[in-house]
N, C-alpha and C positions, 0 to 999 in steps of 0.2 A: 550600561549593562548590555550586554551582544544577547541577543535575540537564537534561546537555545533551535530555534527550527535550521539557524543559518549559521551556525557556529560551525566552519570546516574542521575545526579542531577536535572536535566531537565525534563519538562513535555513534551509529544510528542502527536501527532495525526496521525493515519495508513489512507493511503489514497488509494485511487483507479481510475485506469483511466478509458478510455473508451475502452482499450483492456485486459481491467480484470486485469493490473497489480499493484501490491500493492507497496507502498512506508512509511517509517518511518519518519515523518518529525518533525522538534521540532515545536511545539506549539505557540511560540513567534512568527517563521515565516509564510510572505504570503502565502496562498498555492496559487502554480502556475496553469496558467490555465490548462484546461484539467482535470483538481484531480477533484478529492472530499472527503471530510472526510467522514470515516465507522468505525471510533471508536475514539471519542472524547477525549480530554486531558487524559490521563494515563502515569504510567510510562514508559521508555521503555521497560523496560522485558515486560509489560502487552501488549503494540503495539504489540511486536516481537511476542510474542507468539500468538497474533491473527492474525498477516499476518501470520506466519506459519500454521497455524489450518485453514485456509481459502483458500491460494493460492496453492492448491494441481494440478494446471498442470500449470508451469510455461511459457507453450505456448502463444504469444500472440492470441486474440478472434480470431483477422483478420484468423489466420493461422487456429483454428481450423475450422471456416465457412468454409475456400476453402477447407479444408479437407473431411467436409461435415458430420463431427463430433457431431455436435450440435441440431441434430434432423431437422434441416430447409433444403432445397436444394435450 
């Protein structure tokens, strides 16, 4: 059985939580609470490459607020 996270043959959907982290998920599945889709059925090279091109600080949000990083105090 291929392993749905890595099946190229599959459509997929990049999601995102509410600590700004991105996930690849195959399309056929529920997305779990907390997500949300930020880029609609594609392949996954096209997912991959837009969670890469997007998630450029892999900190979670929480972390950067206390840091005091995000312009807010």
């Amino acid at each position: 059985m291929t392993n749905p996270f890595e099946d190229e043959s599959r459509p997929y959907v990049a999601l995102i939580n509410d600590e700004d982290q991105y996930s690849l998920w195959p399309a056929s599945f529920e997305i779990p609470a907390g997500w949300k889709v930020v880029l609609s059925s594609s392949s996954r090279s096209a997912c991959l490459a837009f969670i890469e091109e997007h998630w450029v600080d892999m900190r979670p949000r929480s972390l950067i607020v206390a840091m005091g990083e995000d312009g807010e105090q």
